[in-house]
C-alpha positions as CSV (number, residue, x, y, z in Angstrom):
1,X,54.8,-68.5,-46.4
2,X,56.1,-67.4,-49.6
3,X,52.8,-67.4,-51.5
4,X,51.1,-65.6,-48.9
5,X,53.8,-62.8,-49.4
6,X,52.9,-63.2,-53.4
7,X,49.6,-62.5,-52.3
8,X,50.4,-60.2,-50.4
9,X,52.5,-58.1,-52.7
10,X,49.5,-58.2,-54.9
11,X,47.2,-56.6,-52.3
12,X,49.2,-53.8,-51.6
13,X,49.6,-52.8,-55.3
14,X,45.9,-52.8,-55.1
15,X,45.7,-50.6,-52.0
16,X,48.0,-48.4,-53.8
17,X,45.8,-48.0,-56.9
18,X,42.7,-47.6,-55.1
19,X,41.2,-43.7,-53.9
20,X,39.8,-45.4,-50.9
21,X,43.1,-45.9,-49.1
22,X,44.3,-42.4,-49.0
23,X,41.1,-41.3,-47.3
24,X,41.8,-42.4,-44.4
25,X,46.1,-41.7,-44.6
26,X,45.1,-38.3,-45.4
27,X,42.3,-37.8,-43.1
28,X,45.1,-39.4,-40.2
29,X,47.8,-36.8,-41.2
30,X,45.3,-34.1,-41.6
31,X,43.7,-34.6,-38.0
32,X,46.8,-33.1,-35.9
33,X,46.9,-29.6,-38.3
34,X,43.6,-29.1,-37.8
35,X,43.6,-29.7,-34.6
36,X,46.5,-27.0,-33.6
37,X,44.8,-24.7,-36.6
38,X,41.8,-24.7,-34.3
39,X,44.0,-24.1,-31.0
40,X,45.3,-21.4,-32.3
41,X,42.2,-19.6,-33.0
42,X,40.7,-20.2,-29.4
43,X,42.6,-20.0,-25.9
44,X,41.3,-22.9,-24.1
45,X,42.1,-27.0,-24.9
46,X,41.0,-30.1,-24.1
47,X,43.5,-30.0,-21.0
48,X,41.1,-32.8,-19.4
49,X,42.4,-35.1,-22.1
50,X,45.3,-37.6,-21.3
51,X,48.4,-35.4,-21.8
52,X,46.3,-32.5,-22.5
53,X,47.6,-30.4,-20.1
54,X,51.0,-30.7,-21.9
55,X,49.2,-28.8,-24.8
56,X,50.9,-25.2,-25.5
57,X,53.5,-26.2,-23.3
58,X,55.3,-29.2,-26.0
59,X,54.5,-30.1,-29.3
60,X,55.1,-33.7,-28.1
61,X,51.9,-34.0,-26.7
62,X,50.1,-33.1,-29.9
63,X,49.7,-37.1,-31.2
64,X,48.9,-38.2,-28.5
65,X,46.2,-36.0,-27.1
66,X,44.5,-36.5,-31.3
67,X,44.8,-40.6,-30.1
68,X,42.6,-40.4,-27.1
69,X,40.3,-38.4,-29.7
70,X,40.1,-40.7,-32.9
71,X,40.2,-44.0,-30.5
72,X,35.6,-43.4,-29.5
73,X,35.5,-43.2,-33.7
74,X,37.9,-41.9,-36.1
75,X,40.7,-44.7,-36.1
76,X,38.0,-47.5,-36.4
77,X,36.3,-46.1,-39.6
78,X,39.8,-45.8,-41.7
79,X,40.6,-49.3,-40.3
80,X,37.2,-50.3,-41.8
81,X,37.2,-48.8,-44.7
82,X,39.8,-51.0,-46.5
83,X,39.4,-54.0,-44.3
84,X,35.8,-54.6,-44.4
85,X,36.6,-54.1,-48.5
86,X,39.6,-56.4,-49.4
87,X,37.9,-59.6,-49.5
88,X,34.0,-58.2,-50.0
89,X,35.7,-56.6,-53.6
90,X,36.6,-60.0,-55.0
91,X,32.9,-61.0,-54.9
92,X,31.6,-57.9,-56.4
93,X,34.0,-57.7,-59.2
94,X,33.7,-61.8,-59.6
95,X,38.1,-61.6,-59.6
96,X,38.1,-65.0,-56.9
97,X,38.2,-67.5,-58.9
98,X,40.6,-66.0,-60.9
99,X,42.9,-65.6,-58.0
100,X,42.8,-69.3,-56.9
101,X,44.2,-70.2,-60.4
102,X,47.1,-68.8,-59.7
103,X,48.7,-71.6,-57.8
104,X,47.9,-69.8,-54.3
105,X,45.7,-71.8,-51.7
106,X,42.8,-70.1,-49.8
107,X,45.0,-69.6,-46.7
108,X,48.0,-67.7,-48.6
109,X,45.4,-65.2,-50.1
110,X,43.7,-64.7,-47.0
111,X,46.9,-64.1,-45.1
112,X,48.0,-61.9,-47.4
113,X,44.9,-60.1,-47.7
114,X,45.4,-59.7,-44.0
115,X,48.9,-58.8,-43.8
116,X,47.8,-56.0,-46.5
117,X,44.8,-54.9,-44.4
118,X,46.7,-54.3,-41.4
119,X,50.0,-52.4,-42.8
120,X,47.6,-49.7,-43.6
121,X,46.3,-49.5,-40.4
122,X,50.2,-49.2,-39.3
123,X,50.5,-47.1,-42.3
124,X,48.0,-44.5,-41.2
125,X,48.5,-44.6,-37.2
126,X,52.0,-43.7,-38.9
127,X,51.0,-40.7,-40.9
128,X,49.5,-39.7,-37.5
129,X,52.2,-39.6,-35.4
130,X,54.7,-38.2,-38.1
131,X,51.9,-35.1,-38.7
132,X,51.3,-34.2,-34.9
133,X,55.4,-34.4,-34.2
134,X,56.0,-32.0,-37.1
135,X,52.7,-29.6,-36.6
136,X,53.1,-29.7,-32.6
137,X,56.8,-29.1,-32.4
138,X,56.6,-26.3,-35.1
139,X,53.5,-24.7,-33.0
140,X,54.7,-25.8,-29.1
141,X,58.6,-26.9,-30.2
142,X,60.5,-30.0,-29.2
143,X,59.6,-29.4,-25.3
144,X,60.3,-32.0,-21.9
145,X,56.5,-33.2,-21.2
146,X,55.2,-34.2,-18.1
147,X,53.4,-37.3,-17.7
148,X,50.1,-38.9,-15.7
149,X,52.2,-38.7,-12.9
150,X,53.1,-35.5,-12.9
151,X,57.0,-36.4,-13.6
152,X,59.0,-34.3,-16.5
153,X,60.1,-36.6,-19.4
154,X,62.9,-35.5,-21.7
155,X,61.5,-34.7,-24.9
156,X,63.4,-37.5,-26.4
157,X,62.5,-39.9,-24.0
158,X,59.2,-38.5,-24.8
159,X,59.2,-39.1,-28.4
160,X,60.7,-42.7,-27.5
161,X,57.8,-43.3,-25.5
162,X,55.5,-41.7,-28.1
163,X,56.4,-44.2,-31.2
164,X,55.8,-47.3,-28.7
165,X,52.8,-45.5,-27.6
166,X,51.6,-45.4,-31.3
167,X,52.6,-49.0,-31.5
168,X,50.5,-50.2,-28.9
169,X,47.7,-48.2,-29.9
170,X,48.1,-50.1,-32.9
171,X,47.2,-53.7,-31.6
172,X,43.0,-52.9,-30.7
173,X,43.1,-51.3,-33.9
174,X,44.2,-54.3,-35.9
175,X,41.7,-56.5,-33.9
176,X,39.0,-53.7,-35.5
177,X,40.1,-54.5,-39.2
178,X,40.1,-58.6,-38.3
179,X,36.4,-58.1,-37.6
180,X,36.1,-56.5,-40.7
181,X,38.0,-58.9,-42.5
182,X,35.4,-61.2,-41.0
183,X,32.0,-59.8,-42.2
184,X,34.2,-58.4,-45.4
185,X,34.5,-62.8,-46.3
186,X,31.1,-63.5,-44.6
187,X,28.7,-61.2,-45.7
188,X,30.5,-60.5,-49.4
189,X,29.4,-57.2,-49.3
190,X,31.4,-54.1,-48.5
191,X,28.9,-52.0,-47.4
192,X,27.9,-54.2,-45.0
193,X,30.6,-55.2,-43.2
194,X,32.1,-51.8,-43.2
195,X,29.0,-50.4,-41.3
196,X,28.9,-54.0,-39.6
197,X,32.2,-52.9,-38.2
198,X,31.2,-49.3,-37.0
199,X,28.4,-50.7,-35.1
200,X,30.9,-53.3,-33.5
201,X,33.5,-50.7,-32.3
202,X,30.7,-48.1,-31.4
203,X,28.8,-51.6,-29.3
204,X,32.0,-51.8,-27.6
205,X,32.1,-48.1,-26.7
206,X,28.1,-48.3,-25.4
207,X,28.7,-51.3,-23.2
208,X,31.8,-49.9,-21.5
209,X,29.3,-47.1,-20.8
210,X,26.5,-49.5,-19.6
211,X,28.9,-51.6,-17.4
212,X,29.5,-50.4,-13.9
213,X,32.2,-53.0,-13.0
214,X,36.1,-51.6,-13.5
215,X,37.3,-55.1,-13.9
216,X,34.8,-56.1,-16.9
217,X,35.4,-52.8,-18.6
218,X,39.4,-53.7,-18.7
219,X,37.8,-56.9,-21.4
220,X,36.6,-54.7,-24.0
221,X,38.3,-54.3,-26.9
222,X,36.9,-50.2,-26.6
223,X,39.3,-50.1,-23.4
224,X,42.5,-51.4,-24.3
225,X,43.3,-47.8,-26.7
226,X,43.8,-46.8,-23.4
227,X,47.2,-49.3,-23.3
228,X,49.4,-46.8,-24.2
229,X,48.8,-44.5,-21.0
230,X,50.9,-47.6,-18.7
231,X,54.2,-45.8,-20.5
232,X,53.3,-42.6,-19.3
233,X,53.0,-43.8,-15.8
234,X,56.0,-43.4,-13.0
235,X,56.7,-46.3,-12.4
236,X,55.4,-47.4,-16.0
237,X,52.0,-49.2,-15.6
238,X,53.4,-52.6,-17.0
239,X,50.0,-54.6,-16.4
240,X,48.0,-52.1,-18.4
241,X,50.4,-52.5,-21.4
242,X,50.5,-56.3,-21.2
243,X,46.4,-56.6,-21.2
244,X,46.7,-54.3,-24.3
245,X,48.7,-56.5,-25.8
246,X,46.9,-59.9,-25.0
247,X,43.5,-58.8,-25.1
248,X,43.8,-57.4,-28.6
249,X,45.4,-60.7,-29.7
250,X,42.8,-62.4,-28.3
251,X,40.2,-60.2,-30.3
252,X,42.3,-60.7,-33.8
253,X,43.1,-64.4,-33.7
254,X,39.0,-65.5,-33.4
255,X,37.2,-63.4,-35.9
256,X,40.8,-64.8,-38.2
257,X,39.9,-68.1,-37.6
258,X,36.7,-67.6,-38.5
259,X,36.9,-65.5,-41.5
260,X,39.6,-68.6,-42.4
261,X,36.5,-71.1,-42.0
262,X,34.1,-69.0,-43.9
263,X,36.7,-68.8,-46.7
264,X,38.4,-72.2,-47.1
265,X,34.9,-73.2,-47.5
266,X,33.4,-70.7,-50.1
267,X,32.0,-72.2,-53.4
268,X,33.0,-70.2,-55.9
269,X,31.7,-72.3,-58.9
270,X,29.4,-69.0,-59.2
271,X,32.2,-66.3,-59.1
């Protein structure tokens, strides 16, 4: 355990020296001020989104509404970006072998390489949520907001609800960068397993088109985003939440494993 902290400690001093992880921190934060920039320049909204009708009425809804938005693309691209790169990189730059003479075994630099990859996805679902609670609340203030049910919430019940809501929306997003974690050690190329990625989240989005059965469409990875509308239920839609939470472990913990298999088994004699 502690030499997969080492490791990663190490990654995230790389994250932090590398242009490609603010894109998509910036891009996260930026998302919410555009969005009320372009509100306020037009009357209507996207009051058939979840929580849309809330819009104009609380700044509350604000994150939340920009969610159900960057969940059919946005969110799975910044997730890729550094993901499908952190492993891919130490091919291209021939570092590996450098790193395994450091006393660490495959499975500490892979966890930490992990660890590393999904604090930024925390990081920028984060930046997110912080941006849209101080853009909304300065352009709708700090307002009660009624739910999917049609109850009124207290706005700081609200904003409870909203950081577990950013939580959960969290969990399919991390099983998006353990894919890309997967073709980022399989393929060795970044390219590659960054657009591998896109077309696996936008695959996931098509068949939950294709597929006319309810019940198989609760499966896909594409449909548990959707997790965090259980807390704005009345009564609070516990089994929605819960198959968020187990069906995105599900999709983390195999494309792990097998990005550990690819891995321990790499010959880097070459490197």
């Amino acid at each position: 355990m502690t030499g997969a902290l080492v490791a990663y400690r190490w990654e995230l001093r790389k994250l932090v020296s590398q242009k490609r992880t603010y894109i998509g921190i910036g891009a996260a934060a930026l998302l919410p001020v555009v969005f009320v920039t372009v509100m306020a320049l037009q009357k209507g909204g996207p009051y058939d989104a979840p929580l849309g009708h809330n819009l104009r009425r609380t700044g509350l809804a604000l994150a939340l509404v920009v969610l159900d938005f960057v969940s059919h693309f946005g969110a799975q691209l910044a997730a890729a970006l550094v993901a499908g790169d952190i492993v891919a990189s130490e091919h291209t730059g021939k570092t590996l072998k450098m790193i395994l003479t450091r006393s660490l075994r495959r499975g500490q630099i892979l966890a930490g390489k992990t660890l590393a990859s999904f604090t930024y996805v925390l990081v920028t679902i984060l930046a997110l949520g912080l941006t849209g609670l101080v853009a909304g609340s300065i352009a709708w203030g700090f307002n009660p907001l009624t739910n999917l049910s049609g109850v009124r919430v207290s706005a700081l019940h609200t904003l409870w609800l909203s950081a577990v809501a950013l939580g959960l929306f969290t969990l399919p997003l991390i099983a998006v960068a353990a894919f890309a974690i997967l073709l980022s050690t399989w393929t060795r190329n970044s390219a590659a397993a960054i657009v591998g990625t896109l077309v696996y989240a936008l695959g996931q989005e098509a068949l939950a088109g294709l597929v006319h059965q309810s019940w198989a469409k609760d499966y896909l990875l594409s449909d548990q985003f959707d997790g965090w509308h259980g807390l704005f239920m009345s009564p609070t839609d516990w089994t929605l939440i819960a198959r968020a939470f187990w069906i995105s472990a599900i999709y983390t913990a195999v494309p792990l494993s097998i990005a550990w298999v690819f891995f321990s088994r790499r010959d880097v004699a070459g490197e």
